[in-house]
C-alpha positions as a Markdown table, in Angstrom:
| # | Residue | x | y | z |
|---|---|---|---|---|
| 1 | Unk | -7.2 | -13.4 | 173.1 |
| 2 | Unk | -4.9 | -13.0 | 169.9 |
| 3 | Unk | -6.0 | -13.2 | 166.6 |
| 4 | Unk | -4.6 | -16.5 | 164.6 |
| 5 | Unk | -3.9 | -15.9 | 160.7 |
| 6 | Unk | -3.7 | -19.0 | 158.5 |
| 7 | Unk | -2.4 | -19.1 | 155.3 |
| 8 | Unk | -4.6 | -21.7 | 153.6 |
| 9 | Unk | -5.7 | -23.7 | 150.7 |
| 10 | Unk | -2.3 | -26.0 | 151.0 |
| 11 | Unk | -5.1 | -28.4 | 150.6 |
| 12 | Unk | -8.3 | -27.0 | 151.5 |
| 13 | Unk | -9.9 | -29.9 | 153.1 |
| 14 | Unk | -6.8 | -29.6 | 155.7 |
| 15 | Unk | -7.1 | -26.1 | 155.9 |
| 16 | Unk | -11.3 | -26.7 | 156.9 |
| 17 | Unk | -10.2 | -30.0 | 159.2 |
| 18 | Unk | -7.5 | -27.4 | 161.0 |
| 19 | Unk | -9.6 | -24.4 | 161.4 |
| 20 | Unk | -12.2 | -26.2 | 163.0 |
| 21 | Unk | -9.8 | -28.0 | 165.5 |
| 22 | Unk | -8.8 | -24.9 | 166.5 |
| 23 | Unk | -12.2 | -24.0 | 167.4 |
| 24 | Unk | -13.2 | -27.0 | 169.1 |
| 25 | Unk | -10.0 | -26.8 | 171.5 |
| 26 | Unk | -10.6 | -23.4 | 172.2 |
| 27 | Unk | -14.0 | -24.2 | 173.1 |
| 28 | Unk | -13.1 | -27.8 | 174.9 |
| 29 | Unk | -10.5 | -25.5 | 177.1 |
| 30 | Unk | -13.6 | -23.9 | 178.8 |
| 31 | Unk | -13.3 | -20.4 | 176.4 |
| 32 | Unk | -16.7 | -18.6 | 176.7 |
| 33 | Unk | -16.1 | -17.0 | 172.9 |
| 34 | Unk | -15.0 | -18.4 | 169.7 |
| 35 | Unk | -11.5 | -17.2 | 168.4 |
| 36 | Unk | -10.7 | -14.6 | 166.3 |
| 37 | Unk | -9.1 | -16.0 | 162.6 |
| 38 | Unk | -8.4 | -14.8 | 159.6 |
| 39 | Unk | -7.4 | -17.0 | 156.8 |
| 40 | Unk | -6.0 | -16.4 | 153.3 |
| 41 | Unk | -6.6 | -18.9 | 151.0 |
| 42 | Unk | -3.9 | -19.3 | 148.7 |
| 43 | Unk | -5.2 | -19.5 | 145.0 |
| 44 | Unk | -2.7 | -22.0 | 143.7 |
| 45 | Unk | -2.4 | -23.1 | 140.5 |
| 46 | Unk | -2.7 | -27.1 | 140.3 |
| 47 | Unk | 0.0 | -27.7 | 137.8 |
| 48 | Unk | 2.4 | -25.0 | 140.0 |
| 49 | Unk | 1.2 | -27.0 | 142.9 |
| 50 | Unk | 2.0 | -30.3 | 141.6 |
| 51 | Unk | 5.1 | -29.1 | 140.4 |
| 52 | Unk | 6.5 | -28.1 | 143.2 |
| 53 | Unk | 5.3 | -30.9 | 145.8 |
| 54 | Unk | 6.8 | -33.3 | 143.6 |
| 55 | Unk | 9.6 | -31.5 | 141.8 |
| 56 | Unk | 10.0 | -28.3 | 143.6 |
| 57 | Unk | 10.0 | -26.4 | 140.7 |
| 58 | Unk | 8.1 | -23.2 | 140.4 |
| 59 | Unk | 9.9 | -21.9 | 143.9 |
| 60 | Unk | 9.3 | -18.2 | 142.9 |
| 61 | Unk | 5.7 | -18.3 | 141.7 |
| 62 | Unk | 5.4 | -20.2 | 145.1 |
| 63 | Unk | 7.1 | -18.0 | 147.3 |
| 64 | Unk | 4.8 | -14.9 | 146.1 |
| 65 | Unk | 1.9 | -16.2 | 147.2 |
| 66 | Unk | 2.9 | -17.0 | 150.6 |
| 67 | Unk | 4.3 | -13.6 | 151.1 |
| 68 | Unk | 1.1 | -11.9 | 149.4 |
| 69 | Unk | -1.0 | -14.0 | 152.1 |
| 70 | Unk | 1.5 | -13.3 | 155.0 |
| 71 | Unk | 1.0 | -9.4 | 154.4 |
| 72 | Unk | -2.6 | -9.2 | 153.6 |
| 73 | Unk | -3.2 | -11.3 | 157.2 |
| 74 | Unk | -1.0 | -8.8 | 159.1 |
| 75 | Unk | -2.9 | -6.0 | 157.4 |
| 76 | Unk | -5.9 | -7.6 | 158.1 |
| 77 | Unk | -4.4 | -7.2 | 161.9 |
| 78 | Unk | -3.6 | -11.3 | 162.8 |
| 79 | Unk | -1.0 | -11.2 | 165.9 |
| 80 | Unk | 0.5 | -14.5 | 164.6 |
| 81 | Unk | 0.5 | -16.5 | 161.7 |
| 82 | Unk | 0.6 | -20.2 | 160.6 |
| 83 | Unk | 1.1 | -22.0 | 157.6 |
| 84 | Unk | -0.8 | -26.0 | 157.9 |
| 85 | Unk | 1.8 | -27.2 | 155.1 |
| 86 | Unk | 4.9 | -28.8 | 156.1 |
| 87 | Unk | 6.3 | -28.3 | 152.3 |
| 88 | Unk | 5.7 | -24.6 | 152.3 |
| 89 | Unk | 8.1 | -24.0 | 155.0 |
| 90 | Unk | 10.8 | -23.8 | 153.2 |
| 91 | Unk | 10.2 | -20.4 | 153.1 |
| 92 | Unk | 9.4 | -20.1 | 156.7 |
| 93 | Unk | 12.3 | -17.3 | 156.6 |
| 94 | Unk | 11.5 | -15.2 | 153.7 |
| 95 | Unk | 8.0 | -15.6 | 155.3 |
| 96 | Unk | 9.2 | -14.1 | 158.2 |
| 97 | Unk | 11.0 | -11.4 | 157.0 |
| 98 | Unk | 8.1 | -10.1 | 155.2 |
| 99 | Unk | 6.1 | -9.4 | 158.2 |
| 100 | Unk | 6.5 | -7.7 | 161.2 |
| 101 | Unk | 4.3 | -10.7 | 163.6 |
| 102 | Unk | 5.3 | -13.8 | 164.5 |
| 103 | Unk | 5.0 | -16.9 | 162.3 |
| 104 | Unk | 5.1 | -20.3 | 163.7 |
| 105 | Unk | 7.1 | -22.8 | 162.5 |
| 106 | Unk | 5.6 | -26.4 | 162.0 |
| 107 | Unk | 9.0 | -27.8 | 161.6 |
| 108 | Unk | 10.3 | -26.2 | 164.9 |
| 109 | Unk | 7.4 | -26.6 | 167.0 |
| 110 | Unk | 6.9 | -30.8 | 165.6 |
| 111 | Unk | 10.9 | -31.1 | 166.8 |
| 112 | Unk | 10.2 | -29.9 | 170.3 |
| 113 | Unk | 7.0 | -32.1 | 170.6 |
| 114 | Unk | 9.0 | -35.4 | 169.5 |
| 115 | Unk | 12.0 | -34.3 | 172.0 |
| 116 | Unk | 8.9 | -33.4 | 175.1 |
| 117 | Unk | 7.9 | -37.3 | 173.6 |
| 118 | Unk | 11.4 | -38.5 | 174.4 |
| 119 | Unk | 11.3 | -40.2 | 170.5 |
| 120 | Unk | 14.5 | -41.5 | 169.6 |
| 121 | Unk | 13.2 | -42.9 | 166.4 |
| 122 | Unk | 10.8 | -42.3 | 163.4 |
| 123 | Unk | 9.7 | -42.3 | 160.2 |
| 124 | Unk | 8.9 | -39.7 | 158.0 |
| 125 | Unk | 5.7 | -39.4 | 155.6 |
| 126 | Unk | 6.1 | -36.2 | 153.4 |
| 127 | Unk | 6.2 | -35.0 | 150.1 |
| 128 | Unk | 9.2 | -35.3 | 147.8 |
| 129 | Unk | 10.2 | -31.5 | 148.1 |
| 130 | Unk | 9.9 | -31.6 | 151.9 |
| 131 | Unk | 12.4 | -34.7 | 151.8 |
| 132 | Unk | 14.4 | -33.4 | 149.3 |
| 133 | Unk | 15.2 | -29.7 | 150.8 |
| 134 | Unk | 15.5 | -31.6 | 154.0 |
| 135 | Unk | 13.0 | -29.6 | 156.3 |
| 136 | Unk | 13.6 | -31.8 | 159.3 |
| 137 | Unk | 16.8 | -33.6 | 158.8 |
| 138 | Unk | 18.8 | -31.0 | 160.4 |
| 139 | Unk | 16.4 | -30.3 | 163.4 |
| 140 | Unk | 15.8 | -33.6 | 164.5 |
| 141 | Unk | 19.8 | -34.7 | 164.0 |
| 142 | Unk | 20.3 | -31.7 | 166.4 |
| 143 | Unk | 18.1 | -33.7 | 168.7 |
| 144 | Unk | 19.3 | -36.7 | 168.6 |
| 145 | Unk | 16.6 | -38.0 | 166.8 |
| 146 | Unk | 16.8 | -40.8 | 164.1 |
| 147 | Unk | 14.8 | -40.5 | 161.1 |
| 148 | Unk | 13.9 | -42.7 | 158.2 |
| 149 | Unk | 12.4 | -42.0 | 155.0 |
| 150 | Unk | 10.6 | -44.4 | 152.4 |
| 151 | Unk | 12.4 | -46.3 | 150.1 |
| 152 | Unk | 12.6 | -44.2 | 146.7 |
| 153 | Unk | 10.3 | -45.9 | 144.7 |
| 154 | Unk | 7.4 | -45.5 | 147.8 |
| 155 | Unk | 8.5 | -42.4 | 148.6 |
| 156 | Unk | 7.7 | -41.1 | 144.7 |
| 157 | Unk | 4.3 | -43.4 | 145.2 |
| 158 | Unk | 3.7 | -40.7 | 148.2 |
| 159 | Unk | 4.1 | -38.4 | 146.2 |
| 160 | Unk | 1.2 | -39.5 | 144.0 |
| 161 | Unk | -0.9 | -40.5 | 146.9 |
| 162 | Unk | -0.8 | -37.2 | 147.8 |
| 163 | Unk | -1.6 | -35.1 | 144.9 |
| 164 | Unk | -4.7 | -37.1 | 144.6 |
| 165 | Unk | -5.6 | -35.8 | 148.2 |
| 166 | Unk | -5.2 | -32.6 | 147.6 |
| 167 | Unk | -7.2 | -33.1 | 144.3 |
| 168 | Unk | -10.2 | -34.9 | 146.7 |
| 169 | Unk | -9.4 | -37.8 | 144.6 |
| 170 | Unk | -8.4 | -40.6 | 147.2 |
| 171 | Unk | -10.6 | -43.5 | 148.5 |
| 172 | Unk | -9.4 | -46.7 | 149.8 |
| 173 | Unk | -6.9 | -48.0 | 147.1 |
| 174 | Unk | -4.5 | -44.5 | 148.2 |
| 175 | Unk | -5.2 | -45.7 | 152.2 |
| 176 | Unk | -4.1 | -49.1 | 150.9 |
| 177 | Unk | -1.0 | -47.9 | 149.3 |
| 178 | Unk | -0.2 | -45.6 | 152.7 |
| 179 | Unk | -0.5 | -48.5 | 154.8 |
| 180 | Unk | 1.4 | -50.1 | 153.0 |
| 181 | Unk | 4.6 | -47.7 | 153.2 |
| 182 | Unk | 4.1 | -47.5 | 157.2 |
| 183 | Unk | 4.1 | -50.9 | 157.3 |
| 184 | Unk | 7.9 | -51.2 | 155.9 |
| 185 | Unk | 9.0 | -48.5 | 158.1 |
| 186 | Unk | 11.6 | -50.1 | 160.9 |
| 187 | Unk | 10.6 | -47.6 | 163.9 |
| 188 | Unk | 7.9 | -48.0 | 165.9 |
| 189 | Unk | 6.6 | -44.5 | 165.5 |
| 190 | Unk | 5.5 | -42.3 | 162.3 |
| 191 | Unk | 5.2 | -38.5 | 161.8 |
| 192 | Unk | 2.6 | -37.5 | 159.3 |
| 193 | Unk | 5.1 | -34.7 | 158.2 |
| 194 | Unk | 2.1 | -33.7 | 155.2 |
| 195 | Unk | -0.7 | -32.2 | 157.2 |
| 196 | Unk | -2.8 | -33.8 | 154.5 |
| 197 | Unk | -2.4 | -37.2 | 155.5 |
| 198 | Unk | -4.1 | -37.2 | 158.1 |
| 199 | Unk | -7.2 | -37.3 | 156.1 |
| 200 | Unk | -6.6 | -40.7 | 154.7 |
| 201 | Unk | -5.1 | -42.1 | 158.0 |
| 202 | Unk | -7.5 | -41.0 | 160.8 |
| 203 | Unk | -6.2 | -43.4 | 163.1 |
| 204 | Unk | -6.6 | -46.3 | 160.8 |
| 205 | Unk | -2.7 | -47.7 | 161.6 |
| 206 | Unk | -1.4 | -49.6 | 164.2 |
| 207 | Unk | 1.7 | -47.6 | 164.5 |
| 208 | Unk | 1.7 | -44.6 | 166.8 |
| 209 | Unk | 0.9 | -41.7 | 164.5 |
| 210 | Unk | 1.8 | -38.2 | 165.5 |
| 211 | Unk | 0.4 | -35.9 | 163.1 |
| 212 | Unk | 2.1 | -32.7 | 162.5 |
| 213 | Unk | -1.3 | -30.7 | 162.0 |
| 214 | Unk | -2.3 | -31.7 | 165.0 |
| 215 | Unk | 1.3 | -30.6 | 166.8 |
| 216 | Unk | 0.8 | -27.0 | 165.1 |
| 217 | Unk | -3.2 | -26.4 | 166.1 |
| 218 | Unk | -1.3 | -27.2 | 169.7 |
| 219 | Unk | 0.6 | -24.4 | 168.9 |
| 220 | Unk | -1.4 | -22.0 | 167.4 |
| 221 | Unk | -3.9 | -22.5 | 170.3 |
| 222 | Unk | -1.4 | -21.8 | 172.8 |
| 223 | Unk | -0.3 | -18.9 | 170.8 |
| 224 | Unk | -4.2 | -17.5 | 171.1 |
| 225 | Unk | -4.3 | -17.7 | 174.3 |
| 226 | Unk | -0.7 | -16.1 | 175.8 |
């Protein structure tokens, strides 16, 4: 079995939430050993944090700690590397041309999972630097695949809703507000294109949910195991 490298702390709690799902599907697919993983927890300033999910400002302080955690997995010898934060891939490249392993893409692998779903149609939850650098218009318009965004003055309330995640500050006034943005979504469908969404949704919506951690574990799990 390979060993998985996360870069982590993009929040925490998701980082926790995905390390453990990796875990339990290793061990769910019969595996008589748990996996080997490193992770590098990014130490992220919150104001450089909240800059850049909102604003994204602060793209070279950013980009250094991503590449600091890419090589100090590979050193620490991880055969593959993922990053549980849609926003931080838009450096997925200089990422990758930092190391000498493989780093999955959640943007790539989420666009092959909605085409295997035959989705035509969906709409995007993300944070405002993930819809403004466009990390999955271009991918799923290659496919064929429609997407729609929140209305501006929801999508800057996302934004918001968010932060306060990744501060552990939510509670059922953010779920509220979420809810509330799926619900004025034409499509049938949602992607949870912020892995940290997931934490106020757990299946709470009547809309079919596909949650773009869970696509990656996928990923990463199969990865393990080739």
């Amino acid at each position: 079995m390979k060993k998985l490298g996360i870069i982590g702390g993009l929040g925490p709690e998701t980082t926790a939430n995905f390390y453990k799902e990796v875990i339990l599907s290793c061990s769910n697919l019969g595996i008589k050993h748990r996996p080997s993983i490193l992770i590098a927890n990014v130490p992220i300033d919150f104001e450089l944090e909240k800059k850049f999910i909102n604003h994204s400002q602060g793209k070279k302080e950013f980009l250094k700690l991503l590449t600091d955690a890419a090589i100090s997995l590979e050193k620490g010898g991880a055969d593959f590397i993922v990053i549980p934060c849609n926003t931080a891939h838009v450096f997925i490249n200089e990422v990758r041309k930092v190391v000498r392993i493989s780093v999955l893409s959640i943007i790539e692998e989420t666009t092959k999972f909605l085409q295997e779903k035959k989705v035509n149609n969906i709409g995007i939850l993300a944070t405002p630097s993930t819809v403004k650098n466009k990390l999955f218009d271009v991918k799923l318009k290659t496919c064929k695949i429609k997407a729609e965004f929140p209305k501006k003055e929801k999508q800057i309330l996302l934004g918001k809703i968010i932060n306060k995640i990744l501060r552990s500050k939510h509670g059922s006034k953010e779920k509220k507000e979420l809810l509330g943005i799926i619900d004025e979504f034409s499509c049938d469908s949602v992607l949870l294109a912020c892995t940290d969404l997931h934490i106020l949704l757990q299946g709470k919506s009547n809309t079919k949910i596909f949650d773009t951690m869970q696509i990656l574990r996928q990923a990463a799990v199969r990865e393990l195991l080739a």
